[in-house]
C-alpha positions in Angstrom: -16.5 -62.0 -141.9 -19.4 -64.4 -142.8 -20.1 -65.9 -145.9 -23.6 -64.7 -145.6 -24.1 -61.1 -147.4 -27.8 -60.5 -146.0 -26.9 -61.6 -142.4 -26.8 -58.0 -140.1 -24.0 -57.5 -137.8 -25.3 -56.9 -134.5 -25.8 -58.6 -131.2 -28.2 -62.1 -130.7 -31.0 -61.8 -127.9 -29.6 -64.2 -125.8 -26.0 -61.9 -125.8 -27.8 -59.1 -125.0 -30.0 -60.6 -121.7 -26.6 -62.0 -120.7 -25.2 -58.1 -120.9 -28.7 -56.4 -119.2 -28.3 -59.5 -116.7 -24.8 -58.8 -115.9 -25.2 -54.7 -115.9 -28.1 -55.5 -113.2 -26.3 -57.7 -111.4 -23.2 -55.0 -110.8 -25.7 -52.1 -110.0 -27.8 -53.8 -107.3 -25.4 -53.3 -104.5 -24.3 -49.5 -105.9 -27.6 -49.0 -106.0 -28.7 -50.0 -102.3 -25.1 -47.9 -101.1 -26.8 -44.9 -103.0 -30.1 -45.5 -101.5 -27.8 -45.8 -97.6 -26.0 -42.9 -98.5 -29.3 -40.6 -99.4 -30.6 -41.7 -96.1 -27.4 -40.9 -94.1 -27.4 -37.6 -95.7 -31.1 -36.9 -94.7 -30.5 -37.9 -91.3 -27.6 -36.0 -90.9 -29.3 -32.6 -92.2 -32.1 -33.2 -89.8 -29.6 -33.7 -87.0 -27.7 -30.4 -88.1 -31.1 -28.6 -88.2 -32.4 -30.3 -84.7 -28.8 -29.4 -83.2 -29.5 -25.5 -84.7 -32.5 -25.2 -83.5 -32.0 -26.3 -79.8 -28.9 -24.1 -79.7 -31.4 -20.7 -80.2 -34.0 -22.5 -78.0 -31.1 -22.9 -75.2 -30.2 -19.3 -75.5 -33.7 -17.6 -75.7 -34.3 -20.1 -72.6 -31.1 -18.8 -70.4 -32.0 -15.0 -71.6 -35.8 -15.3 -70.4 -34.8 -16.7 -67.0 -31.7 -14.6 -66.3 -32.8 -11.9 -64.4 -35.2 -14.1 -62.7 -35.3 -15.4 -59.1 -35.7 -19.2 -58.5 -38.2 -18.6 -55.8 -40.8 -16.8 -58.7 -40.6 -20.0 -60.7 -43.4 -21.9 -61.4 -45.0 -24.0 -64.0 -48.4 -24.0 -65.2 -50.1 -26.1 -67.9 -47.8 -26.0 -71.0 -46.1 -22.9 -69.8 -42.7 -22.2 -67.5 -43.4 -19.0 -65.4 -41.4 -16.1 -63.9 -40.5 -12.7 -63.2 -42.6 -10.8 -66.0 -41.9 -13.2 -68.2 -44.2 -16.6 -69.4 -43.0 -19.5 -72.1 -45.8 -21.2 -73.5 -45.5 -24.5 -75.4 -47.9 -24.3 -78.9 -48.0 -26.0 -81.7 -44.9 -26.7 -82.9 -42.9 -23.6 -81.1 -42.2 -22.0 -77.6 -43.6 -18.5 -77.0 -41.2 -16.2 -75.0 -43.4 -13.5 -73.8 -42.8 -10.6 -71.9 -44.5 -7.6 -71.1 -46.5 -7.3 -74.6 -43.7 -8.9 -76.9 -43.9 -11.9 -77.8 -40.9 -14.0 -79.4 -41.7 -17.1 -81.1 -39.4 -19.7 -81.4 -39.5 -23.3 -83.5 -39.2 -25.9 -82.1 -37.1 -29.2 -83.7 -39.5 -31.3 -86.2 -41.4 -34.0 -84.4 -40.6 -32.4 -81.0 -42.8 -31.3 -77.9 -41.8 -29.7 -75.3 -42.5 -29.9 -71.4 -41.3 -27.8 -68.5 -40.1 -28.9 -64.9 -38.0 -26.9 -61.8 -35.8 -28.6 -60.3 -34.4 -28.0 -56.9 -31.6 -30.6 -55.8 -30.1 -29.9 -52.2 -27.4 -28.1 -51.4 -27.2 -26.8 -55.4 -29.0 -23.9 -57.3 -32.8 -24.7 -58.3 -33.1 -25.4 -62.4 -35.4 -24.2 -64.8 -35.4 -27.3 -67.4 -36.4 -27.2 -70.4 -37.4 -31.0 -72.1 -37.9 -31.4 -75.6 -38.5 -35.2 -76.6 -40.3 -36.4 -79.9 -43.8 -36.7 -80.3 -45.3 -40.1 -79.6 -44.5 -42.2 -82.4 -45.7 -45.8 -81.4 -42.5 -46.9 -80.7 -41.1 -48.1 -77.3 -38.7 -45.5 -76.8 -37.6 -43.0 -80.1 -34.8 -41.4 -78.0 -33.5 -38.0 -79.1 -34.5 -36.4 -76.1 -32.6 -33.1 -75.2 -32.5 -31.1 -71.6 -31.9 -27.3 -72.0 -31.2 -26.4 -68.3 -31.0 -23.2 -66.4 -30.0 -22.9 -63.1 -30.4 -19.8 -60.3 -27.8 -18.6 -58.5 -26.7 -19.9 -55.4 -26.9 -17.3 -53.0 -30.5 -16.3 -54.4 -31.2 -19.7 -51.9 
């Protein structure tokens, strides 16, 4: 105890800059591991969505072209043909239409789509179905995906 009675108890300014110092020092790197960890997270939901999202696009894709024959394949400007039915690539989503319904269907965020038949000897022709991300600027963004269908054989 001091000898002083009017002296306060408390703490001098230099003790607390040395605590606010100190505090700052410690939460620096827990704050850069939050600010990792909040992007991980992000990426990781956009990855679940992206994975979602292709899985319904690879099955309306199988169901349009199952009943279809390889040989009435084509594709047109943004658009896969066949038997009765037409996907279309707009905006954002795939239309699956047939006859007067129409089905549309997201597609991932950031990605466009493009259509292509292939027909490798000796195998059954494929429908494929390409969704790659939009042109960002950068040399090559990756997260390309390939939805393929393929005929049957014996329809060769």
């Amino acid at each position: 105890m001091s000898n002083c009675p009017d002296r306060k108890r408390g703490f001098t300014m230099s003790e607390s800059l040395a605590v606010v110092a100190l505090a700052a020092a410690l939460l620096t790197p827990t704050g850069r591991l939050f600010v990792d960890a909040t992007r991980e997270v992000a990426r990781s939901a956009r990855l679940a969505r992206q994975a979602q999202t292709s899985a319904v696009l690879a099955a309306r894709w199988r169901l349009s072209l199952r009943d279809s024959r390889p040989e009435t394949w084509r594709v047109e400007e943004n658009a896969f043909v066949c038997e009765g039915a037409r996907i279309e690539a707009a905006e954002g989503r795939l239309l699956f239409r047939r006859g007067d319904a129409c089905v549309p269907v997201a597609l991932p965020p950031g990605m466009d789509a493009a259509f292509a038949i292939e027909r490798p000897e000796g195998l059954a022709d494929c429908a494929v179905l390409s969704l790659r991300p939009r042109d960002t600027g950068r040399p090559d963004p990756g997260g390309r995906i390939r939805i393929v269908a393929c005929g049957r054989e014996d329809d060769r």
